[in-house]
N, C-alpha and C positions, 0 to 999 in steps of 0.2 A: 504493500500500500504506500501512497504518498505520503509525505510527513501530513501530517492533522495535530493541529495545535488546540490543544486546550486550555482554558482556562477555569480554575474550582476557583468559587466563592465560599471562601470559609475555611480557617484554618485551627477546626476543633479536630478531634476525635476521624469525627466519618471525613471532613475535608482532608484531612495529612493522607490517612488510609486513602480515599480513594486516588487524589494526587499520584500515592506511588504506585497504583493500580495500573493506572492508567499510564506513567512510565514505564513500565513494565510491557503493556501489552503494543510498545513502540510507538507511544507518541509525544508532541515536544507538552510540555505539563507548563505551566505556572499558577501558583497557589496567588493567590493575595487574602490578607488578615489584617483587619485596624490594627493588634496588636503588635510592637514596634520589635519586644522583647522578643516574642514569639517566632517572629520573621528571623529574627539575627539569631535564634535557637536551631531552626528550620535549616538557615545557611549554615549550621555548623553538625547539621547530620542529627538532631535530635528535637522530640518534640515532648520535654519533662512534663508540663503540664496534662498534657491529656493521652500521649502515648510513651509515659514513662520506662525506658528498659528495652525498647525497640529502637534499633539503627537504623537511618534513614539514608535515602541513597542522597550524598552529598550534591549531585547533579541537579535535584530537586529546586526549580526557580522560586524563591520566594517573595514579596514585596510587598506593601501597603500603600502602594503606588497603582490607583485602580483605570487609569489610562496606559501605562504601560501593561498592566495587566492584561488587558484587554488587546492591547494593540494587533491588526491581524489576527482576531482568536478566528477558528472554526467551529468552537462549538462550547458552550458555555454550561460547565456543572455548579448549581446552587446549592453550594448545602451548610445552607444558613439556617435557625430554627422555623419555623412554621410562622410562627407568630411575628416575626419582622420582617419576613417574606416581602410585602407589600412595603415597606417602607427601602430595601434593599434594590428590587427593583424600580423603585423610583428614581432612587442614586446611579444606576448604570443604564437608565433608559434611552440615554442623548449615545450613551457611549457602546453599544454593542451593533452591529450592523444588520440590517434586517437581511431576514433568511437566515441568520446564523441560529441555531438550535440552543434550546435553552431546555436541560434536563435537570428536572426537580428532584433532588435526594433528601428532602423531609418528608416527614411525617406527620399530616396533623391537619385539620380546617380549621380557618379562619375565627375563633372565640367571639370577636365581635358581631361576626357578621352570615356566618354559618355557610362562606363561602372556599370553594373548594381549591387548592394553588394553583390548580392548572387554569381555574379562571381569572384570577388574581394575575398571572401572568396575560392571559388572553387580553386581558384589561389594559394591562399597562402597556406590552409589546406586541401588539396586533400582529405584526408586520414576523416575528418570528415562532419557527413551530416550534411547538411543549412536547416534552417527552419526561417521563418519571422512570427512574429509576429505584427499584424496590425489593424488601426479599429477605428471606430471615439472614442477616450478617452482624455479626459482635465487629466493631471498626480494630479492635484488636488483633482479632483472627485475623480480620482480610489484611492489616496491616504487614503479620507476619509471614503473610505468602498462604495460610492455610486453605483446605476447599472451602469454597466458597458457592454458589450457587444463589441467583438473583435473578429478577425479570427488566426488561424494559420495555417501557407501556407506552405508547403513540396512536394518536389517533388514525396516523396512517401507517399500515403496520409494515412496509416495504421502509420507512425511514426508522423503525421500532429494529425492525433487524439489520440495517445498515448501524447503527448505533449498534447493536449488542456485536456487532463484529468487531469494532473499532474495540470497546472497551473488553473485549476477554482475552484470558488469561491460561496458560496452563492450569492457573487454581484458583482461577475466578473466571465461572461460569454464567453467561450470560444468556436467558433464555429469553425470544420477545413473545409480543401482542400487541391489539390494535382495540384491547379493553382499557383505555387510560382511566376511563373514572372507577371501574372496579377495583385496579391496584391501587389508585388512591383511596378510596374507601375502606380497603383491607389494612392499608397500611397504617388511617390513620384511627382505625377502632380498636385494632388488636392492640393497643397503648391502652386504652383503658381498660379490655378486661385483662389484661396482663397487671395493675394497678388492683383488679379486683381481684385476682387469683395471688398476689402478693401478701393483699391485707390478710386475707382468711388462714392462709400460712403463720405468719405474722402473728395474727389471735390465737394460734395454735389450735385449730381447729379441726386438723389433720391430712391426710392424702388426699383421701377421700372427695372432702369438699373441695380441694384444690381441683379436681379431675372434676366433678359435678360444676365448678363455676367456669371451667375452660372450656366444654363442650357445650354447655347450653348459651355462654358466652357466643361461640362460632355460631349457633341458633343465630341469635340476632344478630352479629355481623350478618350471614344470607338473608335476613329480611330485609334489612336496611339496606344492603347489597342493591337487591330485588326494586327497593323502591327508587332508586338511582339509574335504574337500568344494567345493572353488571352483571356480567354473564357468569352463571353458576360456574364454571370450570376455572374460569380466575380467580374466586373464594376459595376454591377446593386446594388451587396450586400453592407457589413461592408465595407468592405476596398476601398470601390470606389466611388460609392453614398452617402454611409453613410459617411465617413470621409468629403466627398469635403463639406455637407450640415452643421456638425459642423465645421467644418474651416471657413467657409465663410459665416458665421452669426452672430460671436463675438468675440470680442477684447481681450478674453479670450487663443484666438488663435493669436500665435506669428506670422504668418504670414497674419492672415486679421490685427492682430494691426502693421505691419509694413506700408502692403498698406495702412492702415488708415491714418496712419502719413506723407505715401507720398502726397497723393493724398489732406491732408489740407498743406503741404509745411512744418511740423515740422521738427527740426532738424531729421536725422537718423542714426547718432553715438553715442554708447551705448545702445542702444536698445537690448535686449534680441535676440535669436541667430533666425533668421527665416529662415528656411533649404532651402525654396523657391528662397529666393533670390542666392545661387548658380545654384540652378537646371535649371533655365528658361532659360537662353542661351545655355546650352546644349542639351535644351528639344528642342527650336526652332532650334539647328542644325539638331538634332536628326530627327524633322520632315520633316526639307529643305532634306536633303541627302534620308530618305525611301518614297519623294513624297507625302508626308500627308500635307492637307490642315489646319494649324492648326494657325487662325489669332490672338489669343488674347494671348498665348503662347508668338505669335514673338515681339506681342505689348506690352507683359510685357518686355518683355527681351531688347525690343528698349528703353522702358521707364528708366528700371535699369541701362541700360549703357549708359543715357542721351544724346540719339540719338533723344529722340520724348518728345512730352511733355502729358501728358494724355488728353488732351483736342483734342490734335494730334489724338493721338493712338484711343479715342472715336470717332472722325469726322471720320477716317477713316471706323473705323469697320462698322459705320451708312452707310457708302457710298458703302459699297460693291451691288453686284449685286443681287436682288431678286430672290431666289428660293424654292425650294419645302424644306421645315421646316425638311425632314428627310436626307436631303444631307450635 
C-alpha cells in the first residue's frame, strides 16, 4: 500500500495504543495531546501516565501542535472521550480537509442531548465520512502487541473495509460492516451494564447475579438495539456481545472497576474516567421516550444519581413479574 498518514486525537490510554497500532500495520502515525509533558514522554519512548511499563516505538510522532498534526493527514482517529467529542471537533473543523475520514474510537452518547457521535460528527463535518471503530480491546493488550480483534463500522461498508485493511495487524484484527449505528449503540450501552455487573460484585452478591445482570443486560442492549434500527448480528458480534463480556468481567475495565467501587461503598472521586457513568441516564431516557423496556439501565442510572440504593435497585429487579426468558 501507499504511505497513508494518520493522525489520532488523543493521547490517553486507547490514543498511545492505537497510535502504535496503527505504526505497526505500516502507516506514517502522528498523535497530538494538549498535554505538553505527555508529548515530550511520548518523544522519549514512554507513556507513564496511562501506559505505564510498556515501550513505545520511539519513531512514534508526537505534538500538541494540532495544525501540524493535521497537516496532509488521510485519515483522522478521535479518541477523545464521548463527552467532549463535540467540542473537539469544533477545534479541528476549519483544519481537516473534506473527504478525509474521521473514525470515532469512543464510547458513549451524547449526556446532554441523547445524541449519537457519529451525528455529532455528521453535524459538524458534513463534508467528511464517519467510521467507528469498536470491539472488546483493554488499550493495554493492544498496546503490547496482544490479539486483539475489533470491528469497523461505516455507513458505507466498501470504505468500513478499506479502513479495517489499512488498520490491521498480525495481532490486531480488524473485522468490518456497514451497521454504524448498531456498533455505536453496542459500544456505548455495554459501559453501563458492565457499571451494573460491577456494582452487584462489589455488594458481594455473588457469581450468580453477576451472570443474571450481564445476560438480561445484553436483553436490553437488542431492544434498544432494535429501536435504533441495528441489525441483530452486530449485537451478537465484536462490538456488542463481545465488548459487554470483557467489560463486565474485570476490573481491568474502567467501568466494571467503577461499579466495583460502588457497589463495596469506596470513595468515587479520582477514579479513572468510566464513559458509562454519563451514558446511563440518557440511555434510561432514551429508553423511557422510544417505549423500550429497559430495567437495569434505569436502575443504574437511579443508583448514579442517588435516587436508589443497589440493594434497592436489586430487590426491585428480583420482584419484577415472571415471564417467558425471550421477552
Amino acid at each position: 500500500m501507499s504511505n497513508y498518514r494518520i493522525t489520532v486525537l488523543g493521547g490517553g490510554a486507547w490514543g498511545t495504543a492505537l497510535a502504535l497500532t496503527m505504526a505497526r500495520a505500516g502507516n506514517s502515525v502522528r498523535l497530538w495531546a494538549r498535554d505538553e509533558a505527555m508529548v515530550a514522554a511520548i518523544g522519549k519512548g514512554e507513556n507513564p501516565r496511562y501506559l505505564p511499563g510498556i515501550r513505545l516505538d520511539p519513531a512514534l510522532e508526537a505534538t500538541t501542535d494540532l495544525d501540524a498534526a493535521l497537516e496532509g493527514v488521510d485519515c483522522v482517529l478521535v479518541v477523545t472521550p464521548a463527552q467532549v467529542l463535540r467540542a473537539v471537533l469544533g477545534e479541528v473543523r476549519t483544519k481537516i480537509p473534506a473527504h478525509v475520514p474521521l473514525v470515532l474510537c469512543a464510547k458513549g452518547i451524547e449526556s446532554t442531548t441523547g445524541t449519537l457521535l457519529s451525528q455529532i460528527a455528521g453535524e459538524i463535518l458534513p463534508q467528511n465520512p464517519v467510521a467507528a471503530l469498536s470491539g472488546p480491546s483493554f488499550a493495554a493488550d493492544v498496546a503490547r502487541g496482544l490479539p486483539t480483534a475489533v470491528v469497523v463500522a461505516a455507513q458505507d461498508e466498501a470504505r468500513a473495509a478499506a479502513l479495517a485493511l489499512r488498520f490491521s495487524t498480525d495481532s490486531f484484527r480488524c473485522y468490518s460492516t456497514g451497521d454504524l449505528v448498531g456498533v455505536e449503540i453496542g459500544g456505548a450501552l455495554k459501559n453501563v451494564f458492565a457499571i451494573a455487573a460491577g456494582a452487584v460484585t462489589g455488594a458481594g452478591l455473588g457469581a450468580s447475579a453477576q451472570a443474571a445482570m450481564v445476560t438480561r443486560g445484553f436483553v436490553e442492549l437488542r431492544r434498544i438495539g432494535a429501536a435504533f434500527g441495528a441489525e441483530p448480528e452486530t449485537l451478537m458480534g465484536l462490538s456488542g456481545l463481545g465488548d459487554l463480556l470483557l467489560s463486565s468481567a474485570s476490573a481491568q475495565s474502567r467501568n466494571f472497576g467503577y461499579g466495583l467501587a460502588l457497589g463495596r461503598g469506596e470513595p468515587l472521586g479520582g477514579r479513572p474516567l468510566a464513559e458509562g457513568v454519563a451514558t446511563a441516564g440518557i440511555a434510561a431516557r432514551i429508553a423511557r421516550e422510544r417505549g423500550v423496556e429497559a430495567p437495569i439501565i434505569t436502575a443504574v442510572a437511579g443508583i448514579l444519581a442517588g435516587a436508589i440504593t443497589i440493594q434497592e435497585a436489586v430487590s426491585a429487579l428480583m420482584s419484577r413479574p415472571l415471564r417467558h426468558e425471550a421477552e
